[in-house]
Residue, then its C-alpha position, 0 to 999 in steps of 0.5 A: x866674801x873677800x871684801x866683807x872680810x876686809x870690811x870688818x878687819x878694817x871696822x874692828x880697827x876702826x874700833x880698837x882705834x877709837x876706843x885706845x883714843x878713849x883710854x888714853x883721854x881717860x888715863x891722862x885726865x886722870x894722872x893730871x886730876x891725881x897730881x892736882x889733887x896730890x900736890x896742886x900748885x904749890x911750893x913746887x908742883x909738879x916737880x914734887x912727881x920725881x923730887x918726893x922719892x928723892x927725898x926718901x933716898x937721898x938722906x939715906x944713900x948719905x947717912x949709908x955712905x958716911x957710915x961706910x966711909x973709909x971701908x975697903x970691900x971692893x963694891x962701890x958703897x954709892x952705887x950698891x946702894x943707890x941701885x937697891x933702895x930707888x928700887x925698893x921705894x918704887x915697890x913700896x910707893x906703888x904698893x902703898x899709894x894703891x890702897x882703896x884706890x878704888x874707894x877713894x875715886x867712887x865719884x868719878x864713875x859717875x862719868x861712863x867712860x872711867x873704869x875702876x881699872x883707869x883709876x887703879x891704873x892712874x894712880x900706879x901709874x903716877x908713882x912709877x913715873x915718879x920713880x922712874x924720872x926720879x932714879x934717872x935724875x940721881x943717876x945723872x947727878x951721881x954720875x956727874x959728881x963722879x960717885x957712879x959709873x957708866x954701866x957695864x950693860x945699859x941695856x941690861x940695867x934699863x931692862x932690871x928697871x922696867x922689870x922692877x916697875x912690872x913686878x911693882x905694878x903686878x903687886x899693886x893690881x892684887x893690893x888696891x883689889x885686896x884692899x877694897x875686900x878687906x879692911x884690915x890690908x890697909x894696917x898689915x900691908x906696911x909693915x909686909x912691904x917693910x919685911x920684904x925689904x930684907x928678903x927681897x934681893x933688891x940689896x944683892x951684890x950687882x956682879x951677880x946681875x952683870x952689873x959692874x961699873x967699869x972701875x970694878x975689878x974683873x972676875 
């Protein structure tokens, strides 16, 4: 009985070995089909995966700056904002790009190994890369011009990223399944992401996160 037992652990992880090899295959397959389809070889490529998001943000972070130039209110302007808008373009690109997701990859089931899950999981996937690389890589530029600090608490700071990726996947799943039931999601879920902007919390004062660069004052 003993060796039976061992015998079937050791097939069942044979299996799950086998088929995780599958899924892994299925989802890069995927990604790289996506990013062809997205943006190909031109201009920049590949590079458009990380350098669309900071087109959004950038403009931005400098309009906010310079508005804000010359104010005295004891939070780094740069980082407060830099910290809530990268965060809010990963909710809305990931919940945006999601839509009819399903729909849109109908002819890739024709091969029994893609699941709609792998396409909706591909495609959410992509933006959170995007996002993620593209928050690091404005991260190390503003902290070699000097405009950011060093975090209080990495890892805490690591951990309110990923978090953010978790709750922008969890709303993504519920959206691309939304939205292949009902047509309307595609012309309300904009203007709803939009709203959550303000109502959100992702532009809260970072002291209330432990997030304090170490030129903040103490409290």
């Amino acid at each position: 009985m003993r060796d039976d037992g061992q015998t079937s652990r050791r097939t069942g992880l044979t299996s799950f070995a086998s088929a995780w090899a599958v899924q892994r295959r299925v989802i890069g397959a995927l990604l790289m089909r996506e990013i062809q389809a997205r943006w190909g070889r031109r201009n920049l490529g590949f590079a458009w995966l990380f350098c669309e998001p900071l087109v959004f943000a950038l403009p931005v972070l400098a309009m906010w700056s310079l508005m804000h130039h010359g104010t005295n209110s004891g939070v780094p302007f740069l980082a407060f904002m830099w910290s809530g808008y990268l965060p809010l373009l990963m909710f809305r690109h990931v919940t945006g790009h999601c839509l009819y997701a399903v729909r849109s990859g109908g002819a890739l089931f024709y091969h029994r190994d893609i699941t709609p899950f792998d396409v909706v999981v591909a495609r959410i996937g992509l933006e959170v890369i995007g996002n993620l690389a593209a928050t690091a890589l404005s991260f190390y530029l503003f902290y070699l011009l000097g405009a950011i600090h060093w975090p209080y608490d990495p890892s805490l700071f690591l951990l309110g990223v990923l978090y953010m990726a978790w709750w922008s996947v969890s709303v993504a799943l519920i959206v691309a399944a939304w939205s292949e039931r009902s047509e309307i999601v595609e012309h309300i879920w904009p203007p709803i992401s939009y709203i959550y902007m303000p109502i959100s919390g992702f532009f809260s004062w970072l002291s209330g996160f432990r997030f304090r660069c170490a030129s903040w004052p103490s409290r």
